[in-house]
C-alpha positions as CSV (number, residue, x, y, z in Angstrom):
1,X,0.0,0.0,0.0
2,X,1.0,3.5,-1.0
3,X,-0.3,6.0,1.3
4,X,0.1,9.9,1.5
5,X,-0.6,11.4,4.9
6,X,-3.9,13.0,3.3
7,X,-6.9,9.6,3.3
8,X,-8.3,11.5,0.2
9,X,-5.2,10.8,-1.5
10,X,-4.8,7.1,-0.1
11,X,-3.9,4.4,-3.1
12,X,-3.4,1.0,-3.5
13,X,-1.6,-0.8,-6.1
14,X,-4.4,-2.6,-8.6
15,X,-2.7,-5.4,-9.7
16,X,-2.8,-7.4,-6.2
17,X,-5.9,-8.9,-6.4
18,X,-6.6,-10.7,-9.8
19,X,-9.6,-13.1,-10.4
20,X,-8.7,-16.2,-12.5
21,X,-10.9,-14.8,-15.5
22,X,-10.3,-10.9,-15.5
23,X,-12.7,-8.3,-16.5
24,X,-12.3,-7.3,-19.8
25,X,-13.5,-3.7,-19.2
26,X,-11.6,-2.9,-15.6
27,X,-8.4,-3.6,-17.2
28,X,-8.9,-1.6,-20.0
29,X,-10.0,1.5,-17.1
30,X,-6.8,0.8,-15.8
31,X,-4.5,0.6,-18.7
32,X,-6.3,4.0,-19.8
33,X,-5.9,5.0,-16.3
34,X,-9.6,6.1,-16.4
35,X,-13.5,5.4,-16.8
36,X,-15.8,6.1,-19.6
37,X,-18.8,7.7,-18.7
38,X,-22.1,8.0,-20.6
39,X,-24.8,10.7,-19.2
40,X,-26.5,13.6,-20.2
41,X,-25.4,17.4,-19.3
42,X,-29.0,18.8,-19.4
43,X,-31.3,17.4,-16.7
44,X,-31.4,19.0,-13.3
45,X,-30.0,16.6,-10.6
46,X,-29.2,13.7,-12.7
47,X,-26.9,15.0,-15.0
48,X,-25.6,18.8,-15.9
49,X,-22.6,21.1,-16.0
50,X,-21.9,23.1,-12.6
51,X,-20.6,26.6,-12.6
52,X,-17.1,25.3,-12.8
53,X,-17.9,23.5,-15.7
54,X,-17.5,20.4,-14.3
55,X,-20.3,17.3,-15.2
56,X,-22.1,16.9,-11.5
57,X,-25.4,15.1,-10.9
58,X,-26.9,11.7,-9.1
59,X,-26.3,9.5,-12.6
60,X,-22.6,11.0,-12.4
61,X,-21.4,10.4,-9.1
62,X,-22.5,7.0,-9.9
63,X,-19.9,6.8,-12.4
64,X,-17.5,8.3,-9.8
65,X,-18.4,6.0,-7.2
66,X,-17.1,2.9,-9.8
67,X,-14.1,5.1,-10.9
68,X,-13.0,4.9,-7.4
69,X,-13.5,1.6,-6.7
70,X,-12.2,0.7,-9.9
71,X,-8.9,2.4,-9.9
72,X,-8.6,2.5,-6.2
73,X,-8.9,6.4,-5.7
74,X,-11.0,9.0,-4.5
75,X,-9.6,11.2,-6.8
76,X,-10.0,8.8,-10.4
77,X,-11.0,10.8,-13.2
78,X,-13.9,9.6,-15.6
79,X,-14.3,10.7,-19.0
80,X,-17.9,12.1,-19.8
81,X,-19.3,11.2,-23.2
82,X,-22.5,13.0,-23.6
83,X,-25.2,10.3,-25.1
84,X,-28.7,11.2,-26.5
85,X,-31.6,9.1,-26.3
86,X,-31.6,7.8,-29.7
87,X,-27.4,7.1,-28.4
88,X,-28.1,5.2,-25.5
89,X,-28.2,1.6,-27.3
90,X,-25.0,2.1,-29.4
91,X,-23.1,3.4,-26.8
92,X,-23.8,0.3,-25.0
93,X,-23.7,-2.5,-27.9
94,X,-20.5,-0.8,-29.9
95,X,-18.8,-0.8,-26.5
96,X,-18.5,2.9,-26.6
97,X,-18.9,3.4,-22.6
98,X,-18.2,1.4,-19.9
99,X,-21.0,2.6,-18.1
100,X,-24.3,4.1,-19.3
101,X,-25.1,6.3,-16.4
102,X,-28.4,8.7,-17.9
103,X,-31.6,7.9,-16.3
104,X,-32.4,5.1,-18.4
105,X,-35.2,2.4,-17.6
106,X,-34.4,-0.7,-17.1
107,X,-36.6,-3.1,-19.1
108,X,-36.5,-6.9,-20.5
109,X,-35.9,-5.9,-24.0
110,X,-33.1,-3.3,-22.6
111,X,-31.8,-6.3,-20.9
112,X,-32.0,-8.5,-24.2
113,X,-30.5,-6.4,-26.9
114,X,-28.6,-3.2,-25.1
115,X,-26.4,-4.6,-22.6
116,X,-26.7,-5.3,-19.0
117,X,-28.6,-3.6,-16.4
118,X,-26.8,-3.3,-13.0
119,X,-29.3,-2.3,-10.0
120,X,-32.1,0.2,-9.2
121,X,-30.6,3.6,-8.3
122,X,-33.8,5.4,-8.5
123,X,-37.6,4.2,-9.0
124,X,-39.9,6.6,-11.0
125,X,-43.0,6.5,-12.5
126,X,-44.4,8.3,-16.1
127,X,-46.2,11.4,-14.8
128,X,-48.1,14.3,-17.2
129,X,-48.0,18.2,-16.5
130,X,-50.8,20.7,-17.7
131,X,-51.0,24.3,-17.5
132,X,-53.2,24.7,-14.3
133,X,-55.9,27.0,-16.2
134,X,-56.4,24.0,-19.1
135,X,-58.9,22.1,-17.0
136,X,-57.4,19.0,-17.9
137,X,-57.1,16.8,-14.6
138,X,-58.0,13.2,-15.5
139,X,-56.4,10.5,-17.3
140,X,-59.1,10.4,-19.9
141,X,-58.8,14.5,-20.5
142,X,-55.2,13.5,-20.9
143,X,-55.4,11.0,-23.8
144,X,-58.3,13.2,-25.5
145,X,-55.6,16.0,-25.5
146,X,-52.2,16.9,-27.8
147,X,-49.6,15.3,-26.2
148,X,-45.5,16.4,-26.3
149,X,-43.3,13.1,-25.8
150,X,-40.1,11.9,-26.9
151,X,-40.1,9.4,-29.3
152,X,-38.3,5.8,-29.4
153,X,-38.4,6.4,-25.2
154,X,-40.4,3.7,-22.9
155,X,-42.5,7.1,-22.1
156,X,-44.0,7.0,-25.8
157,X,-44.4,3.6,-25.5
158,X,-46.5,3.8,-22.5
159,X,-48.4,6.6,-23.6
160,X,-49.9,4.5,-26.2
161,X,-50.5,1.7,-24.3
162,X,-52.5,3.6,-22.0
163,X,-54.4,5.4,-24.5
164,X,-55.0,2.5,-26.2
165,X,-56.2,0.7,-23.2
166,X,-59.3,4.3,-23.1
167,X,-60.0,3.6,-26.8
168,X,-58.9,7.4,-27.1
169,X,-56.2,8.7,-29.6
170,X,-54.1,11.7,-28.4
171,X,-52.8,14.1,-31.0
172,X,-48.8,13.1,-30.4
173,X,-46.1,16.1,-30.8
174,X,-43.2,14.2,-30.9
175,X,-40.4,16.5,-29.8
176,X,-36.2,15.7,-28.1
177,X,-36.0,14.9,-24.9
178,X,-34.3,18.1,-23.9
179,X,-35.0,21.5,-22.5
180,X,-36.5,22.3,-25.9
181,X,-39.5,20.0,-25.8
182,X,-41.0,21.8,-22.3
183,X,-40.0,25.4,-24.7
184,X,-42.4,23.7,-27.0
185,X,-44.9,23.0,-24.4
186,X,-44.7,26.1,-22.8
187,X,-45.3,27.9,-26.0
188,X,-48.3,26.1,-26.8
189,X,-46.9,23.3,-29.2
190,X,-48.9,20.5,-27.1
191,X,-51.4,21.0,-24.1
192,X,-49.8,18.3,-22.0
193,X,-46.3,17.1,-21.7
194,X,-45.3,13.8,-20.4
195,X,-42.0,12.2,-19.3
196,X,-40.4,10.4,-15.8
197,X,-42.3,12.7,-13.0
198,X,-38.6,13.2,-11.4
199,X,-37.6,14.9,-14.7
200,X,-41.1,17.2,-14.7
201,X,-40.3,18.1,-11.4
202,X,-36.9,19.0,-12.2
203,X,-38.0,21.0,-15.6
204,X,-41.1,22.4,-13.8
205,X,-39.1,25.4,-12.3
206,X,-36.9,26.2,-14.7
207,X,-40.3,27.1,-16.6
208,X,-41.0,31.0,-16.9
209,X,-43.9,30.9,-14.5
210,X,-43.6,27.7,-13.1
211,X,-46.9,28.0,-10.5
212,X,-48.6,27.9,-13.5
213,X,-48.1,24.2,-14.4
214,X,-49.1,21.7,-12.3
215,X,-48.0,17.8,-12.4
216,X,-50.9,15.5,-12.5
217,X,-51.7,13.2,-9.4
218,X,-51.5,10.3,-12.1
219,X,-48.3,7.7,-12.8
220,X,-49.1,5.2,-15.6
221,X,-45.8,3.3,-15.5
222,X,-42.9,1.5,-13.7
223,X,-39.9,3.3,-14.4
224,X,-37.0,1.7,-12.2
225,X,-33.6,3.7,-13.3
226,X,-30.4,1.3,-13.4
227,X,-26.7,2.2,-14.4
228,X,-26.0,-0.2,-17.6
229,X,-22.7,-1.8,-19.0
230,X,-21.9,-3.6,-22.1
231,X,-22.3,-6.9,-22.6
232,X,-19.8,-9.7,-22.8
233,X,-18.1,-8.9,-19.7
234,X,-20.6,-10.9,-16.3
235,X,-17.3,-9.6,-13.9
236,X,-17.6,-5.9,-14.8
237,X,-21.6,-6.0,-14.3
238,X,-20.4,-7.5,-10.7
239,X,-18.5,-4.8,-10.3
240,X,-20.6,-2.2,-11.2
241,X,-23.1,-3.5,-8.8
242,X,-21.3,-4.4,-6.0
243,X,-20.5,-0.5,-6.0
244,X,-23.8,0.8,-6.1
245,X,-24.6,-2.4,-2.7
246,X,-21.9,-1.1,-1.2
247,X,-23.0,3.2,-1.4
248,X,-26.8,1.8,0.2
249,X,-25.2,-0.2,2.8
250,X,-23.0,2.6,3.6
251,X,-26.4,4.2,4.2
252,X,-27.9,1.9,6.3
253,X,-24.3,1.5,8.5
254,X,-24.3,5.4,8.9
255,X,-21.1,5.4,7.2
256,X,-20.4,9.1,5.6
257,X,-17.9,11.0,3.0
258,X,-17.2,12.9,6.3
259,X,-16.5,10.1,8.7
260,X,-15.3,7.4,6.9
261,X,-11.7,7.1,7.7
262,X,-13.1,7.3,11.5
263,X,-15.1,4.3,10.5
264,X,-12.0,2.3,9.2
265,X,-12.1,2.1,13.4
266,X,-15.2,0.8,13.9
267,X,-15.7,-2.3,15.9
268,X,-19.0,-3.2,14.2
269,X,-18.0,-6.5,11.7
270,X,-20.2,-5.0,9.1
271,X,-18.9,-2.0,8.7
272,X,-14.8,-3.2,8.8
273,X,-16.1,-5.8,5.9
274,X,-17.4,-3.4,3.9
275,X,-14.1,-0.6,4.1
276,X,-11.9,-3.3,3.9
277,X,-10.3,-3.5,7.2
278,X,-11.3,-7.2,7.4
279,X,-13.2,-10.1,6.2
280,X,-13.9,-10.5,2.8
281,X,-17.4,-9.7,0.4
282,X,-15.4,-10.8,-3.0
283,X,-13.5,-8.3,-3.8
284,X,-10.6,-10.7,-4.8
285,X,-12.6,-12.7,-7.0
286,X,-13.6,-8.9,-8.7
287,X,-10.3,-7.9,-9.0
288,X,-10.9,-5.0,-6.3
289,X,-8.7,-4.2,-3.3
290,X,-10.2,-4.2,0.0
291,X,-10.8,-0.9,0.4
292,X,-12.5,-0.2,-2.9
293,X,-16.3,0.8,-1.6
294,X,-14.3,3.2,0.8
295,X,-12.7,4.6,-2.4
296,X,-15.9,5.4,-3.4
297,X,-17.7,7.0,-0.3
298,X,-14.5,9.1,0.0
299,X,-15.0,10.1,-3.8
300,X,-18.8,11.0,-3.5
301,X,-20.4,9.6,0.0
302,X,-23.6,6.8,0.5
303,X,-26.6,6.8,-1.4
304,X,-28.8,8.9,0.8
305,X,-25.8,11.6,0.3
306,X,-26.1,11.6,-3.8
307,X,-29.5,12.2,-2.9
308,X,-29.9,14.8,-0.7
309,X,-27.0,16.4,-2.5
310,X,-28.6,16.6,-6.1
311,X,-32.2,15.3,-5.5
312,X,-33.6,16.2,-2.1
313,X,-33.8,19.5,-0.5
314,X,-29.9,20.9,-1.3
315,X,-30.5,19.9,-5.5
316,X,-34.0,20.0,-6.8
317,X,-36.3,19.1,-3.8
318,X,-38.0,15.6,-5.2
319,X,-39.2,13.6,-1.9
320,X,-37.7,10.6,-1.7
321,X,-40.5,8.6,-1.2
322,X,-39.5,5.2,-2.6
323,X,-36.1,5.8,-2.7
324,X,-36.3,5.7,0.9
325,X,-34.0,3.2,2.4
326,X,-36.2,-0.3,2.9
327,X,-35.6,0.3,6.9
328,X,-37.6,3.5,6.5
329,X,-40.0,2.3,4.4
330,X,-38.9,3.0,0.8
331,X,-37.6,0.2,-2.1
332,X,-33.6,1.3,-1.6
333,X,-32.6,-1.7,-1.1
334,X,-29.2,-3.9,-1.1
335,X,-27.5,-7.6,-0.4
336,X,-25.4,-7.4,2.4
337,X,-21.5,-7.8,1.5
338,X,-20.2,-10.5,3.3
């Protein structure tokens, strides 16, 4: 081990643990010496620029979280490749990222022909927001109405399955899934606007008289959000999960960005497995050192920190409701790591 008096600086040399069959993708991280991330730079909390010009948001620090782990430092840089939604599969079939971070849902034909899904990071459902004056409060008004939604998106999809379902046809606007479709709403191009209620709630404010919109008290869909990685590589999928189990059960332990070398003291077994400071979770069959989830808390904190941080009251104010822990009554849930 290679340490520097500073923890945020601590480093471990990456070639000590090897699994008999190596991950394809974390050795080419570490020969490049960093991560390739796909995400988006214009959603509110998820994924955007900060004033720095840096990329911040929840779907980000996700990637940071496994570029820590990965390469064994809070400090690993990732490089952000910007990825529409018509870009999502071929970033993910022609190997382009090695993780697809960008508020995609998770879904069996996603699973069958894009590349693998890790674990639910956030669940949201398809929501609809109207101007408040329009009158429009039902699901039938809905479907009777013109309808902004972005196409070859599980949100079009379910739009016309519900529809369907009334026997009504909405007039559909199809418009990008960027800032410019709620510009096209607000300007009268459609009378409803549909997409992942998280990402209404984020564009709501950002509209020029936002208490003039309201979102609907209506959620047609399942929309569980997951981190994907290419196929072809079962160890890196591992990986990439056992990063985003080991940022809940930091959670759940009380273990923070701010007190996690204290932790490394801890006398509670679970929480020295999980830093590293003894016992095992698999980390050598991964090809991780023993400290690798504490790379990553160091790097951006647990879960319920990414979420307060971009999400809850300090980003853009979404409740948590069921990405609550499963101990307070929400769906965040995680295997232990023993």
């Amino acid at each position: 081990m290679h340490r520097d008096e500073d923890w945020s600086k601590i480093s471990f040399v990456t070639d000590r643990y090897q699994p008999a069959v190596a991950s394809r993708i974390l050795k080419r991280v570490r020969e490049r010496g960093s991560l390739t991330c796909g995400g988006r730079t214009d959603l509110a909390g998820f994924g955007f620029i900060c004033p720095n010009g840096q990329n911040c948001g929840f779907d980000t620090d996700l990637c940071k979280a496994v570029a820590a782990a990965a390469l064994n430092s809070p400090a690993a840089p990732i490089k952000f490749v910007s990825v529409d939604t018509p870009g999502r599969k071929p970033a993910l079939v022609n190997d382009e990222v090695d993780i697809l971070s960008r508020n995609t849902t998770w879904t069996s034909l996603r699973e069958a022909e894009w590349g693998n899904f890790t674990w639910i990071m956030f669940y949201d459902g398809q929501g609809f927001m109207v101007r408040k004056d329009s009158g429009v409060t039902s699901l039938q008004q809905v479907c009777a109405e013109s309808i902004c939604v972005a196409p070859q998106t599980t949100t079009y999809m379910n739009l016309a399955d519900t529809c369907r379902k009334l026997n009504l046809q909405p007039q559909i606007v199809e418009v990008p899934e960027t800032d410019e479709a709620f510009t096209i709403y607000e300007n009268g191009g459609c009378r409803v606007i549909t997409t992942d209620k998280s990402g209404l709630a984020t564009r709501k404010v950002s509209l020029s008289d936002p208490n003039a919109h309201t979102v609907l008290d209506v959620t047609i869909s399942k929309e569980p959000l997951t981190p994907s990685v290419p196929k072809g590589d079962e160890l890196w999928t591992d990986i990439v999960r056992t990063v985003m189990w080991g940022l809940i059960n930091a959670e759940e332990l009380g273990i923070t960005q701010a007190n996690v070398d204290t932790m490394l003291t801890s006398t509670d077994p679970q929480v020295k497995r999980l830093l590293g400071v003894e016992g095992d979770f698999g980390q050598k069959s991964l090809g991780l050192e023993p400290g690798a989830i504490a790379q990553a808390i160091r790097a951006v904190g647990n879960y319920g920190e990414l979420y307060n941080r971009y999400l809850g009251p300090s980003g853009v104010d979404i409740p948590r409701g069921p990405n609550k822990l499963w101990s307070d009554g929400g769906q965040i849930y995680a295997p232990p790591l023993r």
